[in-house]
C-alpha positions as CSV (number, residue, x, y, z in Angstrom):
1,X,8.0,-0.6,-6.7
2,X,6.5,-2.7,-3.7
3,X,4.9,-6.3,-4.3
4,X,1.6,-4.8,-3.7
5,X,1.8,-1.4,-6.0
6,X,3.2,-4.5,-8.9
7,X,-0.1,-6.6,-8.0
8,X,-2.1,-3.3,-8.8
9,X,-0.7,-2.5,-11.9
10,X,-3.5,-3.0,-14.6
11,X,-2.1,-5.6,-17.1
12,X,-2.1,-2.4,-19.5
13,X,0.2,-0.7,-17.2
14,X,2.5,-4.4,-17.3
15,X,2.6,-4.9,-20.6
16,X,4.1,-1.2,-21.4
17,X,6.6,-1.7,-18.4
18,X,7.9,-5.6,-19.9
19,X,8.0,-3.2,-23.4
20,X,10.3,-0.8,-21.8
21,X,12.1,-3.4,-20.2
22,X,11.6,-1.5,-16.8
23,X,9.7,-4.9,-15.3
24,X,10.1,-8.3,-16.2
25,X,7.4,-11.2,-16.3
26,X,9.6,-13.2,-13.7
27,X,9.6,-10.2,-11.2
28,X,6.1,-9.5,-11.7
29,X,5.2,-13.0,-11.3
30,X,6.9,-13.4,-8.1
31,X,5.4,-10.5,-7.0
32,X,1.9,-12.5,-7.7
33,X,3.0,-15.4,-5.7
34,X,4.1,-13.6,-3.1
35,X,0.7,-11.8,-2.7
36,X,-1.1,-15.0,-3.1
37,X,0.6,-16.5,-0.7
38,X,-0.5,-13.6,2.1
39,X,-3.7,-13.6,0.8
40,X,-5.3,-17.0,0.0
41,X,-5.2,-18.6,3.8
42,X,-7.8,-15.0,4.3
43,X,-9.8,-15.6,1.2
44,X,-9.4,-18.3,-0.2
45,X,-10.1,-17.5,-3.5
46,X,-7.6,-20.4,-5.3
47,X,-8.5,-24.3,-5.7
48,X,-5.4,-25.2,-7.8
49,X,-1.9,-23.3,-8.2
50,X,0.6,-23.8,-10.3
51,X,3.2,-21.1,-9.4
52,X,6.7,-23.3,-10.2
53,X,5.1,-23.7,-13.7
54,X,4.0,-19.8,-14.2
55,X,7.6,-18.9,-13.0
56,X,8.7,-21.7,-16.0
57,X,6.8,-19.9,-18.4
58,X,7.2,-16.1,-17.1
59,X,11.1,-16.5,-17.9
60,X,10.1,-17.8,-21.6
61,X,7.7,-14.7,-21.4
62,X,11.2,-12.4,-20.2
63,X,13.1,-14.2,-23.5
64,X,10.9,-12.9,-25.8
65,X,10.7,-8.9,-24.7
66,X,14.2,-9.4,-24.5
67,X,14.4,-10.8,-28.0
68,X,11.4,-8.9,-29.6
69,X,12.6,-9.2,-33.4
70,X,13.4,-13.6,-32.8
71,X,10.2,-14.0,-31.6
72,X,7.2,-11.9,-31.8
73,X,5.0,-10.4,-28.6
74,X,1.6,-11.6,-28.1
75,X,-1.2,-9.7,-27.1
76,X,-0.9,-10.6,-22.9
77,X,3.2,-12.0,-23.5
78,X,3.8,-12.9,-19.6
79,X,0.8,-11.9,-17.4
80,X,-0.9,-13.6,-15.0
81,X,-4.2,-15.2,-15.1
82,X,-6.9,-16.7,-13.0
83,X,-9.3,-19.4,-14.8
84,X,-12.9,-20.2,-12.8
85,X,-12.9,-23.9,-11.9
86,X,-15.6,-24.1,-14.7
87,X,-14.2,-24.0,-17.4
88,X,-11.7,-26.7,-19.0
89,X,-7.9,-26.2,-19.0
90,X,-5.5,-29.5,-20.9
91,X,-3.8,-31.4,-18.0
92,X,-5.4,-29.3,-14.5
93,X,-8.4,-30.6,-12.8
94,X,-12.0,-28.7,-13.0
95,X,-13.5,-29.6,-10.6
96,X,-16.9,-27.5,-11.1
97,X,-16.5,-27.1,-7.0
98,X,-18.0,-30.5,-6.6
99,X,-17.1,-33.6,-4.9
100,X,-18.1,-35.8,-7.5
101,X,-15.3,-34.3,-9.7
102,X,-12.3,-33.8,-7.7
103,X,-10.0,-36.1,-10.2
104,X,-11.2,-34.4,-13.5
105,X,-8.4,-33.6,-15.5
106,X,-9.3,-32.4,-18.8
107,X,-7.5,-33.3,-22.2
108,X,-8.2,-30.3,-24.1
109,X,-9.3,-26.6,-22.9
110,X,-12.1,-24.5,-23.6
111,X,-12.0,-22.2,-26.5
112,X,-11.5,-19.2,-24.6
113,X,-9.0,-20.5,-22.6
114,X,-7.1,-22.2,-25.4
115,X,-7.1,-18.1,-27.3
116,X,-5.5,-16.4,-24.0
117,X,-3.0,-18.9,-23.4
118,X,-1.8,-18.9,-27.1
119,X,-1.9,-14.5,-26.8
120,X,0.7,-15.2,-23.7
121,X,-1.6,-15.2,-20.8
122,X,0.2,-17.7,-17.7
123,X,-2.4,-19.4,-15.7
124,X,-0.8,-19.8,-11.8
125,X,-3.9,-20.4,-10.4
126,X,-7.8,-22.1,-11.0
127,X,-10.6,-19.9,-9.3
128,X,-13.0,-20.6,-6.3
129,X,-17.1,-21.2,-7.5
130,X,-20.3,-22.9,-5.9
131,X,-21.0,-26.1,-6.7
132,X,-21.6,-26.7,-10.6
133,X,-21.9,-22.6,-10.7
134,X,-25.7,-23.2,-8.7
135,X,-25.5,-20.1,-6.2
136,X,-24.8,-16.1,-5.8
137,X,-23.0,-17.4,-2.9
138,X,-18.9,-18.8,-3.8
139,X,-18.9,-21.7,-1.7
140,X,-18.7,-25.5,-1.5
141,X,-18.1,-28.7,0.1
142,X,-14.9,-29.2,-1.8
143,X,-13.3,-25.7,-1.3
144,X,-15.2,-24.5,1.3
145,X,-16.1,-20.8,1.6
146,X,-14.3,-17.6,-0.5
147,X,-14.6,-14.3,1.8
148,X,-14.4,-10.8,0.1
149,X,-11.3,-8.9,0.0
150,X,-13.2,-5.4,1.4
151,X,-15.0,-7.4,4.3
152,X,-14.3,-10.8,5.7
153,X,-18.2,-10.3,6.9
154,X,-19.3,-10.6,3.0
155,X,-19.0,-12.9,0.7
156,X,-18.0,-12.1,-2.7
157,X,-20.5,-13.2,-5.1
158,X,-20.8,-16.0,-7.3
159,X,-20.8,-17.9,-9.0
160,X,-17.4,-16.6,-10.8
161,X,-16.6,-15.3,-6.8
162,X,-12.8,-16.8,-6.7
163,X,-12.0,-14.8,-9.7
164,X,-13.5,-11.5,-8.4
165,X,-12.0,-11.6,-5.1
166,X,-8.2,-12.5,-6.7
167,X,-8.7,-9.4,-8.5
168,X,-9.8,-7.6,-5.8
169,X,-6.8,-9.1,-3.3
170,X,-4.2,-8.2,-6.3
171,X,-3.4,-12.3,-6.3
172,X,-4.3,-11.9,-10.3
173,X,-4.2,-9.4,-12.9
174,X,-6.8,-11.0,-15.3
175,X,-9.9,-13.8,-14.5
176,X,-12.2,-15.6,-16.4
177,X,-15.7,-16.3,-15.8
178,X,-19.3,-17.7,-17.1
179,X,-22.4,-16.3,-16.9
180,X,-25.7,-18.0,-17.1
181,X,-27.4,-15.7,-15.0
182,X,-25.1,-12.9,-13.9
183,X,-22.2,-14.9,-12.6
184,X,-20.0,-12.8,-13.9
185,X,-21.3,-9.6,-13.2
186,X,-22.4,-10.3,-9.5
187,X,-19.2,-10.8,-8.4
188,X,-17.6,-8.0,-10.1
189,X,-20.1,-5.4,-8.6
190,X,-19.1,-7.3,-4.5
191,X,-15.7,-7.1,-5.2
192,X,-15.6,-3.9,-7.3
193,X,-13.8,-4.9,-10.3
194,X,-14.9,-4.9,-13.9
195,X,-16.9,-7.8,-15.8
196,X,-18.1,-8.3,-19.2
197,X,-21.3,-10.4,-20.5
198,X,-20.7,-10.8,-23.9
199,X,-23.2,-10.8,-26.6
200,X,-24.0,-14.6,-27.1
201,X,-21.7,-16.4,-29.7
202,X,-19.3,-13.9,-29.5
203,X,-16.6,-15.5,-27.0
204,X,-16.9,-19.2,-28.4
205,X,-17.5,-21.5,-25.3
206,X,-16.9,-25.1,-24.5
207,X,-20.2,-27.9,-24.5
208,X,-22.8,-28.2,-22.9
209,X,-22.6,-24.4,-21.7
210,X,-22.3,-23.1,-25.1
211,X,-25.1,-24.3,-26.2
212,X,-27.5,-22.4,-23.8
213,X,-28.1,-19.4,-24.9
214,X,-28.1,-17.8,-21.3
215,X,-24.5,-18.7,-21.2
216,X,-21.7,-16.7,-21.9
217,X,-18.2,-16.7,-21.0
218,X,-16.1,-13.7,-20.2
219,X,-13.5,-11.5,-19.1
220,X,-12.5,-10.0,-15.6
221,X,-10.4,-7.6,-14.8
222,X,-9.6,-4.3,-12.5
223,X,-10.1,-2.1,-15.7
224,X,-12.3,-1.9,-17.8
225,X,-9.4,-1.5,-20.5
226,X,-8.2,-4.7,-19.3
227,X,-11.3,-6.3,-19.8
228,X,-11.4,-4.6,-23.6
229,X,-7.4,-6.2,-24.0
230,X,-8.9,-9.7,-23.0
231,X,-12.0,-9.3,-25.0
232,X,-10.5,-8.7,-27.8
233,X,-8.2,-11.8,-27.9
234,X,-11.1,-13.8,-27.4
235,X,-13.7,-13.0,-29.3
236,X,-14.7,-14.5,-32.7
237,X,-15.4,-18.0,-34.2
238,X,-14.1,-21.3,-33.2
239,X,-14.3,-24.7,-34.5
240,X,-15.5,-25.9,-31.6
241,X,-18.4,-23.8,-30.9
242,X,-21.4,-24.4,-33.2
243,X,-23.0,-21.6,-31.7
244,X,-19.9,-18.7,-32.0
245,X,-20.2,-16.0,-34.2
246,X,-18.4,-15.3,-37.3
247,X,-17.1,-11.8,-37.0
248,X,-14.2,-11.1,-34.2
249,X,-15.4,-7.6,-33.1
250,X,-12.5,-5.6,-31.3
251,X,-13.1,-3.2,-29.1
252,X,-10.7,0.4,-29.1
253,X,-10.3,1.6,-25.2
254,X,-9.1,4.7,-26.6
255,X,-12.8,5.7,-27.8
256,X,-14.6,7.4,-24.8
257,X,-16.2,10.2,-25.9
258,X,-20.1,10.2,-25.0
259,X,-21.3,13.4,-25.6
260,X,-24.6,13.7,-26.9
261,X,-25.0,10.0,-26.7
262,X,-28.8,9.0,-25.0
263,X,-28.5,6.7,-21.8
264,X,-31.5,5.2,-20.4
265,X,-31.3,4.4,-16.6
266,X,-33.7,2.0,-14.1
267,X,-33.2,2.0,-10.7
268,X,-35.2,-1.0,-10.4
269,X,-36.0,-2.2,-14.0
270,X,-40.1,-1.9,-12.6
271,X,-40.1,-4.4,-9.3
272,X,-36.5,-5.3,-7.9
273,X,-36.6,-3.1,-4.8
274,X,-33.2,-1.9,-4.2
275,X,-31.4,-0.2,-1.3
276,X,-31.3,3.2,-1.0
277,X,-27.4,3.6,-1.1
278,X,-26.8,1.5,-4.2
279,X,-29.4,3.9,-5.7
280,X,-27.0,6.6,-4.4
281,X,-24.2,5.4,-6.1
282,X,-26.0,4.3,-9.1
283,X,-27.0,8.5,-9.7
284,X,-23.4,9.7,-8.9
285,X,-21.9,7.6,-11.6
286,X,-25.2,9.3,-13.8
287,X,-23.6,12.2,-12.7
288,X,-20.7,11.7,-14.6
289,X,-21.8,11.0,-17.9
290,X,-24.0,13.8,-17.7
291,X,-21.2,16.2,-16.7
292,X,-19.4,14.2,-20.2
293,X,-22.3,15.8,-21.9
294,X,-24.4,12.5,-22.4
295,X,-28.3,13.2,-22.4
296,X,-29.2,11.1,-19.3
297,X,-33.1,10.2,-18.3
298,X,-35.0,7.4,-16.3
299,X,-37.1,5.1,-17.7
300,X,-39.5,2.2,-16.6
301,X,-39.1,-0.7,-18.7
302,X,-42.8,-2.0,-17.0
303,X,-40.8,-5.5,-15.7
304,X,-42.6,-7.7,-13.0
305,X,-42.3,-11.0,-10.5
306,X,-42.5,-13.2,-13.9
307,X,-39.3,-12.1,-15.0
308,X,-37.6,-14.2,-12.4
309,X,-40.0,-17.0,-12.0
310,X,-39.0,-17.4,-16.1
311,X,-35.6,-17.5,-15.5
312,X,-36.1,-19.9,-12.7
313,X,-37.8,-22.1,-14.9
314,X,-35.0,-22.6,-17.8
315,X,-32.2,-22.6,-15.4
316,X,-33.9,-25.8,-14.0
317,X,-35.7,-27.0,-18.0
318,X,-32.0,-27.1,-19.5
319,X,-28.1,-28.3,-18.9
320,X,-28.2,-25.9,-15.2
321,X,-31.0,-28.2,-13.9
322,X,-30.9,-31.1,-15.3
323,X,-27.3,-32.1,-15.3
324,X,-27.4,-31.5,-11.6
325,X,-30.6,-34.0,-11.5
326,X,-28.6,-36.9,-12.7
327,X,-25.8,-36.5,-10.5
328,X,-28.1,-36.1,-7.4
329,X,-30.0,-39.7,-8.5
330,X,-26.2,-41.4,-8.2
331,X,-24.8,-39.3,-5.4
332,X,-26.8,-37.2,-3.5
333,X,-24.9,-37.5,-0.1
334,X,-21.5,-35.7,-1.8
335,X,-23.8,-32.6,-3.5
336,X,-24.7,-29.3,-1.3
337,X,-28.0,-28.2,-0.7
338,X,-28.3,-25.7,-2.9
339,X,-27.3,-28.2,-5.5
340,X,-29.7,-30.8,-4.2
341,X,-32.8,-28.1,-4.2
342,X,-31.7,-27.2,-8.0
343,X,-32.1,-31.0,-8.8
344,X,-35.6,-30.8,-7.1
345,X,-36.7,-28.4,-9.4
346,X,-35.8,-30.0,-11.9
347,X,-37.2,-32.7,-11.2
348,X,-40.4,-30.9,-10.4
349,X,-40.4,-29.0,-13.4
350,X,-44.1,-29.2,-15.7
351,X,-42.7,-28.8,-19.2
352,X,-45.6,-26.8,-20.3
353,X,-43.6,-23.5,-18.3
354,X,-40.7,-23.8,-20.7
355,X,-42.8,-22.3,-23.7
356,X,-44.5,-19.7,-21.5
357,X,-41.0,-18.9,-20.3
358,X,-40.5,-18.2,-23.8
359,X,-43.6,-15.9,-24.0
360,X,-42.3,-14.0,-20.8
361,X,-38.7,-13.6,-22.7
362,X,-40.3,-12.0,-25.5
363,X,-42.7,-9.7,-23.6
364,X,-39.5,-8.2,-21.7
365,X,-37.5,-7.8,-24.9
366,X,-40.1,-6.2,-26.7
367,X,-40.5,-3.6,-23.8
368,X,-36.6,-3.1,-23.7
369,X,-36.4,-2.9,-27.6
370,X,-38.5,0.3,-27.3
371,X,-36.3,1.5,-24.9
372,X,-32.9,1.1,-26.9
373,X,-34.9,2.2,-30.2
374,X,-34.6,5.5,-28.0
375,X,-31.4,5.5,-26.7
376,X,-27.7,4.1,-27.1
377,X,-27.3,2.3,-23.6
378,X,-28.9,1.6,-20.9
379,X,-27.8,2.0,-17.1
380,X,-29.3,-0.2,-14.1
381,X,-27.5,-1.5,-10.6
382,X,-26.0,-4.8,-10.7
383,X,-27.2,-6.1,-7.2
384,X,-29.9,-4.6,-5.1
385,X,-27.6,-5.0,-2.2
386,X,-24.0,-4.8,-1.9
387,X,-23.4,-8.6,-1.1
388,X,-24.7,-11.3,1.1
389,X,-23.2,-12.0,4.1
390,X,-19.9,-14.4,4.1
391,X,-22.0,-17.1,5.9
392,X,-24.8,-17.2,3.4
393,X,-28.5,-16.2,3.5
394,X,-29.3,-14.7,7.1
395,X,-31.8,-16.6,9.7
396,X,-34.5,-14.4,8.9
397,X,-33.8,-15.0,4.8
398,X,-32.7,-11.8,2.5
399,X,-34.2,-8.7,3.3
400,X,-33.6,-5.4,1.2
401,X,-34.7,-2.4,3.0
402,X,-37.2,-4.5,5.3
403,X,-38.6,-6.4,2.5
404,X,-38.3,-10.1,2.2
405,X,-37.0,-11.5,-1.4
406,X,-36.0,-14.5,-2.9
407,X,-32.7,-15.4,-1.2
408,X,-30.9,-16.8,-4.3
409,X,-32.3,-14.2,-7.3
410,X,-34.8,-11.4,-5.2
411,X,-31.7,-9.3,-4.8
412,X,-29.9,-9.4,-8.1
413,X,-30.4,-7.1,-11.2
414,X,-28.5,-9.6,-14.1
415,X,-30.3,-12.5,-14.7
416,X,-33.1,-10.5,-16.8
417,X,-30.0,-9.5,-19.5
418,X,-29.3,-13.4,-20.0
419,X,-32.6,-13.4,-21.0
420,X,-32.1,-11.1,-23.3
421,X,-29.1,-12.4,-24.2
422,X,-27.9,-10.8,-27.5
423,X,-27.7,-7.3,-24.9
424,X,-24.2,-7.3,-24.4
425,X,-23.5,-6.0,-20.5
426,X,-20.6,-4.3,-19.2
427,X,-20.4,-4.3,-15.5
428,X,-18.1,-1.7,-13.4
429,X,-17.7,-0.4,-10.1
430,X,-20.1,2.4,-9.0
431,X,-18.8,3.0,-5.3
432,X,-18.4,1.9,-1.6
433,X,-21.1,1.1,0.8
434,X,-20.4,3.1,3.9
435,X,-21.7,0.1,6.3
436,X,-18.9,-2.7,5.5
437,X,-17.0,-0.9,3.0
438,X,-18.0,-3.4,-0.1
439,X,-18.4,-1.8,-3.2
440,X,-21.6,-1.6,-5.1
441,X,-21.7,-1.9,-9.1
442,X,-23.5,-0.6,-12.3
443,X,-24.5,-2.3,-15.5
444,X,-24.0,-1.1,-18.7
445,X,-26.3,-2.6,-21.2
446,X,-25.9,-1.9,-25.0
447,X,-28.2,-2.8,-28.3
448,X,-28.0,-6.4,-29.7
449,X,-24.7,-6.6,-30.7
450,X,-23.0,-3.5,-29.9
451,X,-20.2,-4.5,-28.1
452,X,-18.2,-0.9,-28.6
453,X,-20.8,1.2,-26.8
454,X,-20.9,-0.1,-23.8
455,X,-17.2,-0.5,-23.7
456,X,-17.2,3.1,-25.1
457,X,-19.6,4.3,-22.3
458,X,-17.6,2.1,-19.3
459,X,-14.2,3.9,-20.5
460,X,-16.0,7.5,-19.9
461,X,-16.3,6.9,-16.7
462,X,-13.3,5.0,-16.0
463,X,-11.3,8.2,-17.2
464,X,-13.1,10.3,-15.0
465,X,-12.5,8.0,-11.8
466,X,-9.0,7.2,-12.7
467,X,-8.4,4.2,-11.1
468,X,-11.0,2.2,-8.5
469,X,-7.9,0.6,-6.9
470,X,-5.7,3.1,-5.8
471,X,-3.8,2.9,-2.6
472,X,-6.2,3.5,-0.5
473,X,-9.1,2.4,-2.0
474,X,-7.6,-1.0,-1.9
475,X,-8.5,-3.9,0.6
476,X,-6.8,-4.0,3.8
477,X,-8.1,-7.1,5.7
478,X,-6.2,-10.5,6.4
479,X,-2.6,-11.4,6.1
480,X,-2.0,-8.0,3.6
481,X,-0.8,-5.7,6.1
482,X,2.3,-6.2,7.9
């Protein structure tokens, strides 16, 4: 098997081969390294690697299959894993993409990270996002700029865009990510790969993030069976994490039967105007659940402007906004723009728009409640284009089909389900976009709590496609091809 048809395994596919003993964790590991090493000087997708100490523990991995019955497999025993630059790992650097934190090493790791390192998971490398997580866009004055994998024109998405695109490049086989207002999904629908916004409290998170309840952390992955593998070594509470949720909910990728299930669809949840070939792509994937035998119809959940201008407002009122404040009153020459116009919000925030946030949050649910009283999931497009450009927002600002929006959230279809943040959200790939060739993705959105229907409903139509990374549906750009 070549390098590249290894990096494209899913790490369900890996973990049956290191079973058989037909691949080994060192072999697949080089494999990684090797394709990391073509691809990051074209994407750039990696901060900090740590291949010599992956190969270290990828032969400890190769002990164990070797010697099942001395020591026990773990859930991901030997595979290789891509943690955002967000989150905390004990003894590497997160640097949160900013200057002002290039020498933070961290003493002990988030929750999430500590659970897939102890089910076997071997981090080589530390994922590319925007300054303190701030922008759609992945880029920074510490790391400079991540390109997509498809296009070299596009960016990738952010703000969890390094992972996405080391997915998409095969340089990883599983990623990590947070999500405070779609950074999770956004880049998994750019770089057409699968993401998962969990309910909140059910993947404990470190502080302050973990705290916010429009913050979740989550899996990535190039299946969504990958993303259930990962999900279910996560979930569940921690010690650490006042605010996770007692019960460990595991999800079965072997349950994908949807007929006669009711599945709600938007095309622009009432006011997000969205191109006309997302839309395209959004009905195809309709398609198949109805040919599944789901009962499929559109509905207008009645959403406007003040959707976004509340999101706006909390991302600025709590830890998003304000953290960024005090570092830009000590530094402000080593912060980017977009990091310096977040602390201006802040810092013009009137505290009387929190509560009437509030009022908006609870208008929107209320509408969406009736909804899913109706049905068992809910289907909308992830981004109302298929990325921004590499180099940011354009001249003439972001324009979907002629119309001006809101360069950093006017475009995006996923900071409206961290509002309603109990909804869990599975996002997946829902096609190509013929201009560019970068894929375009769909949101799956489930009832408070109910984790296992959206997985169930994501697995439906990931049997149906088969595999969005196939040989020639993979990227071909950069320092791949020989």
């Amino acid at each position: 098997m070549s390098d590249e048809d290894l990096c494209y395994l899913t790490a369900t596919q890996a973990l049956d081969l290191f079973r058989e003993g037909t691949l080994s964790p060192v072999e697949l590991t080089e494999a990684q390294i090797r394709q990391s090493e073509r691809w990051e000087p074209a994407i750039n997708a990696f901060t900090d690697c740590y291949f010599d100490a992956a190969l270290d523990r990828a032969r400890l991995a190769e002990v164990r299959y070797r010697n099942p019955d001395q020591q026990p497999l773990r859930p991901l025993e030997g595979i290789c894993l891509a943690v955002k630059d967000a989150q905390r790992v004990a003894g590497q650097r997160t640097t949160h993409g900013s200057m002002l934190l290039e020498n933070n090493v961290d003493e002990i790791s988030d929750p999430m990270i500590e659970r897939l390192q102890e089910a076997g998971a071997i981090i080589h490398a530390r994922s590319t996002t925007p300054e303190f997580c701030l922008s759609s866009l992945c880029e920074s004055r510490l790391w400079g700029r991540t390109l997509n994998p498809f296009n070299p024109a596009f960016g990738p998405g952010g703000s969890s865009g390094g992972s996405a695109a080391a997915l998409a490049a095969g340089t990883a086989m599983l990623a990590t990510g947070t999500d405070i207002g779609g950074s999770i999904r956004i880049p998994a629908s750019c770089c057409g790969v699968v993401g998962y916004k969990p309910p909140k409290g059910r993947n404990p998170d470190g502080p302050p993030a973990s705290l916010d309840p429009y913050n979740h952390c989550g899996p990535l992955a190039r299946s969504v069976a990958d993303v259930a593998l990962m999900q279910n070594v996560v979930s569940g509470w921690h010690p650490r994490d006042h605010a996770s949720l007692r019960e460990a909910v595991r999800i079965d990728p072997d349950v994908w039967d949807v007929r006669g299930m009711k599945i709600a669809y938007s095309m622009d949840l009432g006011y997000v105007p969205v191109t006309r070939e997302v839309c395209e792509n959004t009905r195809q994937t309709l398609d198949i659940l109805r040919d599944l035998g789901a009962e499929v119809e559109e509905v207008n959940p009645g959403w406007t402007q003040e959707v976004d201008e509340a999101a706006m407002t909390w991302f600025a009122a709590m830890h998003f906004g304000r953290d960024v404040l005090r570092h830009a009153r000590r530094a402000p020459d080593r912060l980017t723009d977009y990091a310096l116009q977040m602390a201006r919000d802040a810092e013009a925030l009137d505290p009387d728009a929190v509560p009437a946030s509030w009022d908006v949050q609870e208008r929107i649910y209320r509408a969406f409640s009736g909804i899913m009283s109706r049905n068992d999931a809910f289907i909308c497009p992830t981004t109302a284009i298929p990325a921004l450009p590499a180099e940011g927002v354009p001249e003439r600002g972001v324009r979907v089909d002629g119309k001006p929006v809101h360069p950093e959230y006017g475009w995006l279809l996923t900071h409206q389900f961290n509002m309603l943040f109990n909804c869990p959200v599975l996002a997946i790939p829902s096609g190509r976009a013929a201009d560019g060739g970068v894929p375009t993705g769909i949101q799956i959105v489930g009832r408070t709590f109910d984790d296992a229907t959206v997985f169930r409903v994501g697995r439906a139509i990931e049997k149906q496609v088969g595999t969005w990374f196939a040989p020639a549906d993979r990227p071909h750009f950069g320092e791949r091809r020989s």
